[in-house]
C-alpha positions as CSV (number, residue, x, y, z in Angstrom):
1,X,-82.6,135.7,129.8
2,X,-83.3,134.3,133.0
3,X,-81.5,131.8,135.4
4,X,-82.3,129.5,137.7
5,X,-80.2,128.8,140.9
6,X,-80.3,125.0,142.0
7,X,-81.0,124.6,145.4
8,X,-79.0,121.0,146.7
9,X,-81.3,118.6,147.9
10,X,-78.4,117.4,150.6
11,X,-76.1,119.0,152.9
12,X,-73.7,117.6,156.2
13,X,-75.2,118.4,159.1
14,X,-73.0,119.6,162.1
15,X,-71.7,116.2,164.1
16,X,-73.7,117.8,167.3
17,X,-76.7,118.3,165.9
18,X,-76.9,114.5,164.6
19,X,-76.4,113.8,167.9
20,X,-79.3,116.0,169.3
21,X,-79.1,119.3,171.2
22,X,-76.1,120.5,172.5
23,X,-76.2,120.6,176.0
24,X,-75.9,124.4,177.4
25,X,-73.0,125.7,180.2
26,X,-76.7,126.8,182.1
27,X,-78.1,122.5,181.7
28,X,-74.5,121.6,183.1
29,X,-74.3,123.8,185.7
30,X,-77.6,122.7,186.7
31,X,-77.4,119.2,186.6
32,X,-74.3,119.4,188.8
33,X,-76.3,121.6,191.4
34,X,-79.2,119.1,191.6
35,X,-76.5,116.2,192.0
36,X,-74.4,117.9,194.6
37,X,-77.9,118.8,196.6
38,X,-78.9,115.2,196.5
39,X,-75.5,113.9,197.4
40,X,-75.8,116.3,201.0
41,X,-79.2,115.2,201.3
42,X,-78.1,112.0,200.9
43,X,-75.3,112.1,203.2
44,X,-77.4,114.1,205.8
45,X,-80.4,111.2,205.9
46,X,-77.3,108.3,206.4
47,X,-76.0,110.6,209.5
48,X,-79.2,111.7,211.0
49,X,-80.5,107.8,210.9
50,X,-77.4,106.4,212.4
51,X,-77.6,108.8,215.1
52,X,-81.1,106.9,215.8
53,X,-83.2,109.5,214.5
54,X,-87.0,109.2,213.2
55,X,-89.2,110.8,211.2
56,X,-92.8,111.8,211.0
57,X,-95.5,113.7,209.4
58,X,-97.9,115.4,211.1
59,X,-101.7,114.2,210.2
60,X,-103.6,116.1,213.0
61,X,-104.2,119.3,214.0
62,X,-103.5,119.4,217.7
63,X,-100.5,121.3,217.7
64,X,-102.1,124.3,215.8
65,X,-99.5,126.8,213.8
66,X,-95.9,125.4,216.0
67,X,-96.8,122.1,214.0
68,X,-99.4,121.7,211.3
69,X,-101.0,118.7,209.5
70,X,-98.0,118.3,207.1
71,X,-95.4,119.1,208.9
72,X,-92.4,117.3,209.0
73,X,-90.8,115.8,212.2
74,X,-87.6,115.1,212.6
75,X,-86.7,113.9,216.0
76,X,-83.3,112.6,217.5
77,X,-83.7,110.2,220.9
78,X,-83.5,112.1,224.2
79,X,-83.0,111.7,227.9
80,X,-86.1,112.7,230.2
81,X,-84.3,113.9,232.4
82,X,-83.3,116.6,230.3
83,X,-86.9,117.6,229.7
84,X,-88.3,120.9,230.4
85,X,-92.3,122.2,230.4
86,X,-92.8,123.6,227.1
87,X,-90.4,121.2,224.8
88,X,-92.0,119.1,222.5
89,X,-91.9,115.6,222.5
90,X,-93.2,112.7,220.8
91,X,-93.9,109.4,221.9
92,X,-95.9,106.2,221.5
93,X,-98.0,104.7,224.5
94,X,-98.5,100.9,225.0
95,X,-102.4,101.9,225.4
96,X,-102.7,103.0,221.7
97,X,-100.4,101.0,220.1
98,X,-98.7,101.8,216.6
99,X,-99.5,105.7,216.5
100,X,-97.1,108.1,217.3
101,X,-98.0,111.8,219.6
102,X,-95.9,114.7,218.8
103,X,-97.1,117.4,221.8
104,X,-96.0,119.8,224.3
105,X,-94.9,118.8,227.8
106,X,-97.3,121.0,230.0
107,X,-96.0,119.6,233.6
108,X,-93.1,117.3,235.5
109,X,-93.7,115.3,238.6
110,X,-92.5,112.3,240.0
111,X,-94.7,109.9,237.6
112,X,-93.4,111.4,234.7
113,X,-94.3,113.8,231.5
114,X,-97.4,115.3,231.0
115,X,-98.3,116.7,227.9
116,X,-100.9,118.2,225.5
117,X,-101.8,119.6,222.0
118,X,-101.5,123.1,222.2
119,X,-104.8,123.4,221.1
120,X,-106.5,120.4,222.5
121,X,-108.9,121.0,225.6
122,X,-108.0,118.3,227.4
123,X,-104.6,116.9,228.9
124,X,-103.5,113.7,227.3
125,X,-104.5,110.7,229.9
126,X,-101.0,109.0,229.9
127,X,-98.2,109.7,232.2
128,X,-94.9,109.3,229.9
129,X,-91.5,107.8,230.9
130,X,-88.7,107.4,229.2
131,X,-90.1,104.1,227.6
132,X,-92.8,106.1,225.9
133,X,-91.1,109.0,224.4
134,X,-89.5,108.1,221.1
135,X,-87.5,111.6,220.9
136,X,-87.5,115.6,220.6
137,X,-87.7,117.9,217.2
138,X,-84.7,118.7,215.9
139,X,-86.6,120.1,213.0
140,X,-90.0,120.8,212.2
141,X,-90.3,121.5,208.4
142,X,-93.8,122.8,207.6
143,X,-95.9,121.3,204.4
144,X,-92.3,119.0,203.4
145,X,-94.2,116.2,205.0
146,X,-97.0,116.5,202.3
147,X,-94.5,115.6,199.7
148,X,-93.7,112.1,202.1
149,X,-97.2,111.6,202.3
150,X,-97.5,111.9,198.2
151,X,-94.6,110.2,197.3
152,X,-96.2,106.8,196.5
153,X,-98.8,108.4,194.5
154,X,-96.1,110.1,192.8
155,X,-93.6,107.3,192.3
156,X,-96.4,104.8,190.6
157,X,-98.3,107.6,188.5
158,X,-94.3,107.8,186.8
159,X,-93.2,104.6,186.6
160,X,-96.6,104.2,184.6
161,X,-96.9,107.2,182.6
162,X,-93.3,106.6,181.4
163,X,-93.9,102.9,180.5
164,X,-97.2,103.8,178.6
165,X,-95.6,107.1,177.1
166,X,-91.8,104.7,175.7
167,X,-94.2,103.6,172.8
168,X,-93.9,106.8,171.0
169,X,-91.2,107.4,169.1
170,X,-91.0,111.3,168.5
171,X,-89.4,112.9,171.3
172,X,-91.4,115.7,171.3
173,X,-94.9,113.5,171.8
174,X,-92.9,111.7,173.9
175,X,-92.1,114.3,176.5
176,X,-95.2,116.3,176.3
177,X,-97.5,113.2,177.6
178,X,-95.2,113.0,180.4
179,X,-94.9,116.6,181.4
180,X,-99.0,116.5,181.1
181,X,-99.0,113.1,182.8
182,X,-96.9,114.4,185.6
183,X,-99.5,117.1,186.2
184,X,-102.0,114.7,186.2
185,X,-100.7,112.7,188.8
186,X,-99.5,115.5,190.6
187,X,-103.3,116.7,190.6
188,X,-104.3,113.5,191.6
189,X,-102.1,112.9,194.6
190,X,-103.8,116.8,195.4
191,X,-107.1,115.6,195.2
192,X,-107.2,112.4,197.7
193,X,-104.6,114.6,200.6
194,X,-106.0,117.3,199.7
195,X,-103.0,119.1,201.4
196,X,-104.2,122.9,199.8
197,X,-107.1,124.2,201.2
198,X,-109.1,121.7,204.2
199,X,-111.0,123.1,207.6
200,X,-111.5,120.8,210.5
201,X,-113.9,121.3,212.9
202,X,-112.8,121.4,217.1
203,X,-115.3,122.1,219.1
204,X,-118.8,123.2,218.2
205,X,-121.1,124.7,221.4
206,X,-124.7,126.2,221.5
207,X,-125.9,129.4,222.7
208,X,-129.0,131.2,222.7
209,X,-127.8,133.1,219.4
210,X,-126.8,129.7,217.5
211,X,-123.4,127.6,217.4
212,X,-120.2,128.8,218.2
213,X,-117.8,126.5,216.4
214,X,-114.0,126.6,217.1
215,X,-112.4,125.5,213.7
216,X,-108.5,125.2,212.3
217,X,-107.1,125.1,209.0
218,X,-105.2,122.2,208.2
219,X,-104.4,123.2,204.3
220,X,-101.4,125.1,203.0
221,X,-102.9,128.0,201.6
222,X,-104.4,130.7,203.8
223,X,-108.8,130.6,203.8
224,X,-111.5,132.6,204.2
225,X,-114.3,130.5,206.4
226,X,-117.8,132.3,206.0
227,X,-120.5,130.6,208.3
228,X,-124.0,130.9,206.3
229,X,-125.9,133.4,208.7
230,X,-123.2,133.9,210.3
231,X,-119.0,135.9,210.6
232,X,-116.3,134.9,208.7
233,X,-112.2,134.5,209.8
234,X,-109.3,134.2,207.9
235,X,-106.7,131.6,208.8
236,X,-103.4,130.7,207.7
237,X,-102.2,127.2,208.3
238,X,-102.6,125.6,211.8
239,X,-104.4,129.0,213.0
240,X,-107.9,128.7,215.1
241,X,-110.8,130.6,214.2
242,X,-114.4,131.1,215.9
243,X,-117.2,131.8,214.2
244,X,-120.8,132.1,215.4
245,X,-123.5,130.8,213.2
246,X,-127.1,132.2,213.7
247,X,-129.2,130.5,211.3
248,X,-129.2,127.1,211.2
249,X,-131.0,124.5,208.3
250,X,-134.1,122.6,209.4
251,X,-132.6,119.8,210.7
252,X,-130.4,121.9,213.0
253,X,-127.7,121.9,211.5
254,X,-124.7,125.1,210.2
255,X,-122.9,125.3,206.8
256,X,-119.3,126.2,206.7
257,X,-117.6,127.4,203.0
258,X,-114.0,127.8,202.9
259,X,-112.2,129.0,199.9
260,X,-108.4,130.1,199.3
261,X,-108.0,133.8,200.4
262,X,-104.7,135.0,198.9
263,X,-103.3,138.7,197.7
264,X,-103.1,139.4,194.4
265,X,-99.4,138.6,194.7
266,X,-100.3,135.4,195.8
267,X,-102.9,134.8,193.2
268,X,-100.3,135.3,190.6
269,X,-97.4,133.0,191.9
270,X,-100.2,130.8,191.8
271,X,-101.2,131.0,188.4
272,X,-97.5,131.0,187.5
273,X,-97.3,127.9,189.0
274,X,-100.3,126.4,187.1
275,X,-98.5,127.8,184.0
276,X,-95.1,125.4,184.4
277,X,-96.2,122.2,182.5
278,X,-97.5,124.5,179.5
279,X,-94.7,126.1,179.3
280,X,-92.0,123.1,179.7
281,X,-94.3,121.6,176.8
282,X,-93.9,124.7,174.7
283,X,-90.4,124.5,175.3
284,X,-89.4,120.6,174.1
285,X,-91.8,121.4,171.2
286,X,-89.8,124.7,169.7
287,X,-88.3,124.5,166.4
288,X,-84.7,124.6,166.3
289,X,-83.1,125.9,162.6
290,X,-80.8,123.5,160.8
291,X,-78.0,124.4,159.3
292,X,-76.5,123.0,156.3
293,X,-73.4,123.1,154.1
């Protein structure tokens, strides 16, 4: 004879999992980490303001590689008289209203400050006094300032994927859309800054063999320029390049193709990096095991 065992259609579930996950010592510890970082940034800002400082972000590529498009300036007000050649300033000039110069002081006289990019050809045509300059660096933060620059791109592209992604009710829907919706907008915000990979043109002079063009890279990752019929440079971020082109198309004019130009180290950081909303995905969506009694 044979038997059957029953198995009970209902069971108690544990009071913290009818609640949802139970949050880990490794969540806690990291929540209190991000809230303690935020509370010195925080704290930080409030001081560094009420000292008079000001911030900026770099958006051109004058000062080459001690300050490239990106770059964040922090600068705290500052006597003239305390100026030396070859600090940086910035300043605002009643000529050009409303745009602010961060550059290098090249010479001192009895007029003033006279300054220039440090890869500029020309000196600036203003004479500076203490009126004009707004402050001095007390911090240059490379590529931070492309996360300012972002930052409404960011903030809207959230507050509307999380009101169009509260509709669903299952968590797990719920959260995927807005990892994936997060990328999106984070790809977005990529594509019109275009903060990664971007070449700007200086100078461009003929010669009997073609152009010589003088070129910088404004983008965070390093490049490799190639001029069609002509060399090619590598360049990291605010680093100037030459490159000669000898052919030229029919209306007399050169091609220049840059593409990122990383080690295989940096190729796979990279990818690893590309991986992060697939994986956060993978990881709301994992089955957790019930257990019942």
């Amino acid at each position: 004879m044979s038997q059957t065992a029953a198995i009970p259609l209902s069971g108690t579930l544990d009071r913290p999992v009818l609640r949802g996950r139970a949050v880990s010592r490794s969540e806690t510890v990291l929540a209190w980490t991000v809230a303690v970082v935020a509370a010195v940034l925080l704290t930080a800002a409030v001081l560094f303001l009420s000292a008079g400082g000001r911030w900026f972000v770099v958006e051109t590529p004058s000062m080459g590689d001690a300050a490239p498009v990106g770059t964040l300036v922090l600068d705290l007000p500052v006597d003239v008289d305390t100026l030396a050649v070859g600090d940086v300033v910035s300043f605002a000039t009643d000529a050009n209203p409303g745009v602010v110069y961060t550059h290098r002081i090249i010479g001192i006289d009895a007029e003033g400050l006279h300054t220039r990019g440090d890869i500029n050809g020309a000196t600036d045509p203003w004479t500076l006094t203490q009126h004009d300059v707004i402050g001095a660096p007390v911090l240059l933060v490379p590529h931070l300032g492309w996360l300012f620059r972002a930052a409404p791109i960011l903030l809207v592209g959230t507050l509307l994927i999380w009101t169009l992604t509260s509709a669903f009710t299952d968590r797990v829907t719920r959260t995927c859309l807005r990892i994936a919706g997060g990328a999106l907008t984070t790809s977005y915000a990529a594509f019109v800054l275009k903060p990664f990979v971007n070449v700007t043109t200086i100078t461009n002079t003929s010669s009997p063999h073609g152009v010589e063009a003088t070129i910088v890279s404004s983008g965070i990752f390093p490049v490799r320029v190639d001029a069609h019929g002509g060399n090619s440079v590598h360049l990291v971020d605010g680093q100037v390049g030459r490159v000669v082109i000898e052919e030229l198309t029919k209306n007399g004019h050169y091609q220049l193709t840059s593409n990122i130009d990383l080690d295989p180290m940096g190729w796979a950081a990279l990818i690893l990096v590309c991986l992060v909303p697939l994986v956060l995905c993978l990881a709301v969506g994992r089955v957790e095991p019930v257990r019942t009694s």
